[in-house]
TIMITOR-846847 format. One record per residue (C-alpha): residue number from 0; residue in three letters; x, y, z. Coordinates in Angstrom, 2 decimals. Each point is the difference from the previous one (the first is absolute). Example, Ala and Ser with C-alpha at 12.3 -4.5 7.8 and 13.67 -1.06 7.14 Angstrom:
BEGIN
+-----+------+---------+---------+---------+
: pos : code :    east :   north :      up :
+-----+------+---------+---------+---------+
:   0 :  ALA :   12.30 :   -4.50 :    7.80 :
:   1 :  SER :    1.37 :    3.44 :   -0.66 :
+-----+------+---------+---------+---------+
% end
This chain:
BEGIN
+-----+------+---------+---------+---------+
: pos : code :    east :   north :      up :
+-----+------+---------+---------+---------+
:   0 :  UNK :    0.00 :    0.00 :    0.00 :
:   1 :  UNK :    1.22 :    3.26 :   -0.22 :
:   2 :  UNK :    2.24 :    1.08 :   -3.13 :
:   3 :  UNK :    1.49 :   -2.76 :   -2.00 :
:   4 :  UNK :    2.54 :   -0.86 :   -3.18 :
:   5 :  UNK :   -2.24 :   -1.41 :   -2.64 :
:   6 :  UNK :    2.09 :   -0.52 :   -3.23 :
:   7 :  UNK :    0.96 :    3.28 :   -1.32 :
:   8 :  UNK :   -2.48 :    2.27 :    2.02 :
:   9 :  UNK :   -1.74 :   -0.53 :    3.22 :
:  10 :  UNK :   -2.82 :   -0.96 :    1.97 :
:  11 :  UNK :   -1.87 :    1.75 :    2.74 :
:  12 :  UNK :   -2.23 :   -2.09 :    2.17 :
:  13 :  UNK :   -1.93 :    1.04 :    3.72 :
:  14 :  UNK :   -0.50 :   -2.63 :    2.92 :
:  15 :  UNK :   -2.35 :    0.31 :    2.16 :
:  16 :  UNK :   -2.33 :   -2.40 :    2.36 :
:  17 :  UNK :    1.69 :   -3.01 :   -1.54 :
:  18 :  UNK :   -1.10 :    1.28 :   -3.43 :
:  19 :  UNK :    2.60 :    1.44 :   -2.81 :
:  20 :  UNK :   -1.18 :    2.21 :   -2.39 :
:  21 :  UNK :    1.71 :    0.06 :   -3.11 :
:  22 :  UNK :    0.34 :    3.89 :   -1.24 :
:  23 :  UNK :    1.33 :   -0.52 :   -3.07 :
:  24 :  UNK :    3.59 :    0.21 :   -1.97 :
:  25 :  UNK :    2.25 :    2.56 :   -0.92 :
:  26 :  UNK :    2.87 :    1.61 :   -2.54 :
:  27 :  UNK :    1.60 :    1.57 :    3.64 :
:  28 :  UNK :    0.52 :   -0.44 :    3.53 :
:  29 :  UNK :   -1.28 :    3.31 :    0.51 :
:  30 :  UNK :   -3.42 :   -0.55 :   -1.21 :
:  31 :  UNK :   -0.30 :   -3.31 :    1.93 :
:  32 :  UNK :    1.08 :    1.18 :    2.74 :
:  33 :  UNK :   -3.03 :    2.97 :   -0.43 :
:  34 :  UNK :   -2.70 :   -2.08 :   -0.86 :
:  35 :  UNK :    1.08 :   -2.22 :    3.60 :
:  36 :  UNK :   -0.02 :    3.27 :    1.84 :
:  37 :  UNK :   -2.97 :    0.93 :   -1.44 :
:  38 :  UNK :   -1.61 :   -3.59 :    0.85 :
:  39 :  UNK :    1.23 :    0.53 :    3.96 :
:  40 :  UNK :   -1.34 :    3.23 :    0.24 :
:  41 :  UNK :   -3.24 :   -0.87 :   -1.26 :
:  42 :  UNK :   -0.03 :   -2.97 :    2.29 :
:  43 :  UNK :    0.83 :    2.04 :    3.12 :
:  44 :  UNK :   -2.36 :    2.20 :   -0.93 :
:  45 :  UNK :   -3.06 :   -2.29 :    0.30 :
:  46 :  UNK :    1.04 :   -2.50 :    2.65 :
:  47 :  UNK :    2.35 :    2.74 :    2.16 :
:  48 :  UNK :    3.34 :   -0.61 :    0.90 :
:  49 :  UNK :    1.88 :   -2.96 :   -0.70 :
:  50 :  UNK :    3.00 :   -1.42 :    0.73 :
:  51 :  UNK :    2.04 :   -0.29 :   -3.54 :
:  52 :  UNK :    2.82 :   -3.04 :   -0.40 :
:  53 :  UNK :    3.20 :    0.57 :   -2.60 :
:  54 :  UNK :   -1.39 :   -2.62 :   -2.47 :
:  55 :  UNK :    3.40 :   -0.51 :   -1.25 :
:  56 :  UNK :    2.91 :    0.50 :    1.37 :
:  57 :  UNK :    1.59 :    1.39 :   -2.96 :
:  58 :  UNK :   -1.61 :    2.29 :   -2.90 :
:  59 :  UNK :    3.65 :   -0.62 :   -2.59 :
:  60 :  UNK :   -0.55 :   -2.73 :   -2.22 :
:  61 :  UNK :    3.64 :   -0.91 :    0.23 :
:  62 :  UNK :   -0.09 :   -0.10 :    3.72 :
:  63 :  UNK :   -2.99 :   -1.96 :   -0.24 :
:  64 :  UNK :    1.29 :   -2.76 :   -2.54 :
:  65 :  UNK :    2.78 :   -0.10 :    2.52 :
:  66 :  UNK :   -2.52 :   -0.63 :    2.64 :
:  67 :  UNK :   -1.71 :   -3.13 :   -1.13 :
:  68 :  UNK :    3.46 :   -1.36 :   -1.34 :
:  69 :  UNK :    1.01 :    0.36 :    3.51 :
:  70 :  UNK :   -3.28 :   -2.01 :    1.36 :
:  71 :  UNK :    0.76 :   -2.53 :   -2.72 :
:  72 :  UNK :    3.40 :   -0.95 :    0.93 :
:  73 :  UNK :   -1.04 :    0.06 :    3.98 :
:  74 :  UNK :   -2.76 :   -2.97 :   -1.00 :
:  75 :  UNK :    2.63 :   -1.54 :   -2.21 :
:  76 :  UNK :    2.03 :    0.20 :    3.14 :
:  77 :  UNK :   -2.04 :   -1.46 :    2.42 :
:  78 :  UNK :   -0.45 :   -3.68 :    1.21 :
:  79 :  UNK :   -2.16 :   -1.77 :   -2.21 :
:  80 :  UNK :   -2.96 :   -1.57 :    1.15 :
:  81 :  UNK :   -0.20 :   -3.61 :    1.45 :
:  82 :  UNK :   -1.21 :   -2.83 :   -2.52 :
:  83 :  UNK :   -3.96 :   -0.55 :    0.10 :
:  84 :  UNK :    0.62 :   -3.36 :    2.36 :
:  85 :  UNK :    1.81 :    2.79 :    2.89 :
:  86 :  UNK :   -2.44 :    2.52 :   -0.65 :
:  87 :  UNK :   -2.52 :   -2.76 :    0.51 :
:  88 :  UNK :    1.50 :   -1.27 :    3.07 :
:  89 :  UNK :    0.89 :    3.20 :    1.82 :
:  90 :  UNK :   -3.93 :    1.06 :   -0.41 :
:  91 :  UNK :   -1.38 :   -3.62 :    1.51 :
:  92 :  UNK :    3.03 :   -1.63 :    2.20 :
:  93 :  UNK :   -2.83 :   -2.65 :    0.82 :
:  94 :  UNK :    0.52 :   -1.30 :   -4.04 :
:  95 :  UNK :    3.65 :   -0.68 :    0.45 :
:  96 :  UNK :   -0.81 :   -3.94 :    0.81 :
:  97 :  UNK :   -1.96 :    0.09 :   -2.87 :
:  98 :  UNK :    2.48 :    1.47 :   -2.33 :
:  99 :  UNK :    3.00 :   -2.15 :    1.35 :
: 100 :  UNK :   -2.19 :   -3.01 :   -0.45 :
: 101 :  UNK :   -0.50 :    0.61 :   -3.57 :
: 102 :  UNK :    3.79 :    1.18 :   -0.49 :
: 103 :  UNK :    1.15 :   -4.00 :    1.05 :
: 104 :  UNK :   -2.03 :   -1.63 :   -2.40 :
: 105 :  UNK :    1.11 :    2.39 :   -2.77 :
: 106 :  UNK :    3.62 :   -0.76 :    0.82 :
: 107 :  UNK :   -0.37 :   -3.62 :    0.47 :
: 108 :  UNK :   -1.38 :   -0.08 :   -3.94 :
: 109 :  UNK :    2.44 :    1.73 :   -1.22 :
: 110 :  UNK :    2.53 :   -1.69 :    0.90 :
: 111 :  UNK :   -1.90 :   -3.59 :   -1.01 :
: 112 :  UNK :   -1.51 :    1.62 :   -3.26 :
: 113 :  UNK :    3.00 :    2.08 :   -1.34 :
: 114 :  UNK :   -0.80 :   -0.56 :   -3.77 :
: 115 :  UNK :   -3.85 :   -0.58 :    0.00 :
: 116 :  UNK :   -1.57 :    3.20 :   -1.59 :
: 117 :  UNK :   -2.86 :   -2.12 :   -2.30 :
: 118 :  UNK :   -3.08 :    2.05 :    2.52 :
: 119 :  UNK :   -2.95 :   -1.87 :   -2.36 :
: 120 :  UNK :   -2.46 :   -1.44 :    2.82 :
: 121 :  UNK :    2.83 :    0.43 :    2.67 :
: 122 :  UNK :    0.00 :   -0.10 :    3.78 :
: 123 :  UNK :    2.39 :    3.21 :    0.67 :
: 124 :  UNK :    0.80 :    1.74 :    3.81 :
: 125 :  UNK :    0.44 :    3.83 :   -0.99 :
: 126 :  UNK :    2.39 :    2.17 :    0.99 :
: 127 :  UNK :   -0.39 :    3.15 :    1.85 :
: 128 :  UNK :   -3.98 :   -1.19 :    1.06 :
: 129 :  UNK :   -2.00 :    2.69 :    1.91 :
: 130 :  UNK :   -0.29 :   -1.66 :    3.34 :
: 131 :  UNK :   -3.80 :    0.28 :    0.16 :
: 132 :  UNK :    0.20 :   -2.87 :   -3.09 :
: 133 :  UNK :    1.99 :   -2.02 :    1.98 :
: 134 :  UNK :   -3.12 :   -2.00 :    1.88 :
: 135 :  UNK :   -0.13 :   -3.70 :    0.47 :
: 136 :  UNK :    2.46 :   -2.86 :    0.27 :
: 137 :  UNK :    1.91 :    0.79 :   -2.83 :
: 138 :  UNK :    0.82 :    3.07 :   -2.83 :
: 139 :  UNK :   -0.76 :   -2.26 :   -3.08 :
: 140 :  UNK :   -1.72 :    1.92 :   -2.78 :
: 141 :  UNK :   -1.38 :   -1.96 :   -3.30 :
: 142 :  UNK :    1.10 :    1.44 :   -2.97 :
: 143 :  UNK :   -3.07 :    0.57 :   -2.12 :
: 144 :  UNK :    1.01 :    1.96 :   -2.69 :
: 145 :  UNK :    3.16 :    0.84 :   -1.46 :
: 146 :  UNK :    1.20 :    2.66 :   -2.70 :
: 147 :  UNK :    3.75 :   -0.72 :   -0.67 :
: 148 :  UNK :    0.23 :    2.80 :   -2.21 :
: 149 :  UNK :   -0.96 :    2.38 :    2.47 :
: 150 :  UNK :    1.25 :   -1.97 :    2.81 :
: 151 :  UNK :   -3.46 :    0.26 :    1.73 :
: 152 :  UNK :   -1.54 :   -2.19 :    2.46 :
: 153 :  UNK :   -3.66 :   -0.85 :    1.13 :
: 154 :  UNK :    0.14 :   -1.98 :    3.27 :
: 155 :  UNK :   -2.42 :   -1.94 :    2.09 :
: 156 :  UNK :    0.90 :   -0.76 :    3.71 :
: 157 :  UNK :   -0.36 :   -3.43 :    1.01 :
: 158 :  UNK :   -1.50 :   -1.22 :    3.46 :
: 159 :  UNK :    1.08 :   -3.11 :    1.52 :
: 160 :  UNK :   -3.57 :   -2.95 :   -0.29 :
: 161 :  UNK :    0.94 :   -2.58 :    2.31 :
: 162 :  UNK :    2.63 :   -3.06 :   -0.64 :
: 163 :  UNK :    0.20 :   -2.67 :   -2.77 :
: 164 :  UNK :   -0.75 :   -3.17 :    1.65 :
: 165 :  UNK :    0.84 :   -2.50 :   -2.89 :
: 166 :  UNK :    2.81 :   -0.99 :   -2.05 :
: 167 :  UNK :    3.90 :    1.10 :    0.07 :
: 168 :  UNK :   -1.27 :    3.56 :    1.49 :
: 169 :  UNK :   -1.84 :   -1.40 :    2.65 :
: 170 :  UNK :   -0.06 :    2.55 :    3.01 :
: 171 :  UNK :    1.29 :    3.16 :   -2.07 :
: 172 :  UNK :   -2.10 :    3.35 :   -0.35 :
: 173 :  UNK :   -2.07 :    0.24 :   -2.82 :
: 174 :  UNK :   -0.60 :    3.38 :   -1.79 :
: 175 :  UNK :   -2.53 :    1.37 :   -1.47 :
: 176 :  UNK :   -1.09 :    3.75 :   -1.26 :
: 177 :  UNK :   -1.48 :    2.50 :    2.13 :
: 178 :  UNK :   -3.66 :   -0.09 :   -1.62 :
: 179 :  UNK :   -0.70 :    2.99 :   -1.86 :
: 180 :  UNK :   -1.44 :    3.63 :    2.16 :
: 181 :  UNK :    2.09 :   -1.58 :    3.31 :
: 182 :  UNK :    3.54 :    1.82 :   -0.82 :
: 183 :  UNK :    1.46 :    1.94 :   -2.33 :
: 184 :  UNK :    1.47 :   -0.58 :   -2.68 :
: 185 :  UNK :    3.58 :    1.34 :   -1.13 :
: 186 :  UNK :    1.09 :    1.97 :   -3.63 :
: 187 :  UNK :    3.57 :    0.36 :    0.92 :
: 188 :  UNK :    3.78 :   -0.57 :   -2.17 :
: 189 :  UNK :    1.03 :   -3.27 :   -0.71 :
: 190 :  UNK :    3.28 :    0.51 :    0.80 :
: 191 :  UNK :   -1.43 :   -0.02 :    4.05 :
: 192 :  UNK :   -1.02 :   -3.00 :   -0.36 :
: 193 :  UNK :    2.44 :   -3.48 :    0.90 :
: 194 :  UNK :   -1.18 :   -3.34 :   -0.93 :
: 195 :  UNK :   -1.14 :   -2.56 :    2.09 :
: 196 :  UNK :    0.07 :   -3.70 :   -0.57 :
: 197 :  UNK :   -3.18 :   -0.95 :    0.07 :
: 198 :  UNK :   -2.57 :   -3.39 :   -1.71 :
: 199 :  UNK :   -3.74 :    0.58 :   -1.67 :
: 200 :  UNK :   -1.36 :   -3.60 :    1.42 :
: 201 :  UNK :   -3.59 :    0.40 :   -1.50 :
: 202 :  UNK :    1.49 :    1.39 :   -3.15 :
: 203 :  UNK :   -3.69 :    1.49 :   -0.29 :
: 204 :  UNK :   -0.50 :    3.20 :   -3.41 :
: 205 :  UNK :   -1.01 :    2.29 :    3.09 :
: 206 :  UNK :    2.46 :    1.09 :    2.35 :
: 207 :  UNK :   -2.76 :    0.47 :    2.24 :
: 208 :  UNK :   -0.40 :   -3.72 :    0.47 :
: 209 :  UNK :    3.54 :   -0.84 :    0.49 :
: 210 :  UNK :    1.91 :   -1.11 :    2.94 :
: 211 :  UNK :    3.69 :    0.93 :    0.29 :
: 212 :  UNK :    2.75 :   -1.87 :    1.51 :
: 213 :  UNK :    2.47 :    2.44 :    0.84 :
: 214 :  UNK :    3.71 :   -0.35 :    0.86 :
: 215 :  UNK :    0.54 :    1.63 :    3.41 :
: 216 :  UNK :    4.13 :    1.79 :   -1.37 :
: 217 :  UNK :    0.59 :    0.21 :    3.41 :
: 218 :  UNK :    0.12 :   -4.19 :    0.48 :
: 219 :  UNK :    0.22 :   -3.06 :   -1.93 :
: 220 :  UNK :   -0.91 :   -0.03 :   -3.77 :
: 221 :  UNK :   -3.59 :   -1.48 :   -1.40 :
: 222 :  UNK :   -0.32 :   -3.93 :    0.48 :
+-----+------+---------+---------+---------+
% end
């Protein structure tokens, strides 16, 4: 507000009540400066005295280029902010569980699933997960539909439905998908996303109907 550079001429605008009042442009300072005098005046007039602020604290463009170069360098300057897991964390400590949780799994694929980046009708753990997705047993996410060219990922979470009680997996957790309205689902970058061994064992055309055997990558590998 106030008198301001704008390209080769200048612009004269009046603040008041939260409101700024654009007063036009012109050739000079001069007459910028007259039609924001003008604007005061007329203010003071009707409303009484007011208290008047220096809307800028200098009315020389080059001092004023020199001004926002300084501001720029102080931000380029300054510490940069903490990745969105820290910012995450520092606003709800009672998440950190929930976030280190998640971090082990992704860890323990990695290091079993170095070279596996084929994500069609994966089981993936993602990296970086907001805590509040980190609910249930375990962070496993169906991979429901992939766009390798964009590297784009739709993702289902999966919710643990009881044990197999037949057959070489006998006793392990079976997996299922969340049914549809009951959590959200994800739109996020495929390159978030680490593979996890995982078996279709009804080998059903919907993945709604399928059961998953998953490979825990923090123990032993699938039977």
């Amino acid at each position: 507000r106030g008198v301001v550079p704008r390209g080769r001429g200048f612009a004269a605008k009046f603040g008041a009540g939260g409101n700024s009042n654009y007063l036009g442009y012109f050739d000079d300072r001069a007459a910028a400066a007259e039609a924001y005098a003008k604007a005061a005046e007329e203010y003071a007039t009707k409303h009484g005295a007011v208290e008047t602020q220096a809307p800028c604290s200098s009315l020389d463009g080059r001092a004023w280029l020199r001004e926002l170069r300084g501001r720029r360098e102080a931000l380029l300057a300054a510490e940069p902010a903490p990745p969105p897991v820290a910012r995450r964390l520092c606003r709800a400590p009672e998440h950190a569980e929930a976030a280190e949780k998640n971090d082990v799994y992704v860890r323990a694929a990695k290091r079993r699933n170095v070279n596996q980046t084929k994500l069609y009708e994966a089981v993936v753990v993602i990296e970086d997960l907001a805590p509040n997705h980190n609910g249930g047993p375990a962070p496993y996410w169906f991979v429901h539909q992939y766009v390798p060219d964009m590297k784009w990922c739709r993702l289902v979470k999966l919710e643990a439905d009881g044990k197999f009680d037949a057959g070489k997996r006998a006793g392990r957790t079976r997996w299922t998908l969340v049914e549809e309205g009951q959590a959200r689902e994800l739109d996020l970058s495929a390159t978030r996303c680490v593979v996890v061994r995982s078996a279709m064992t009804v080998r059903t055309d919907d993945a709604d109907d399928e059961v998953f055997d998953v490979e825990d990558p923090r123990k032993a590998p699938l039977p």
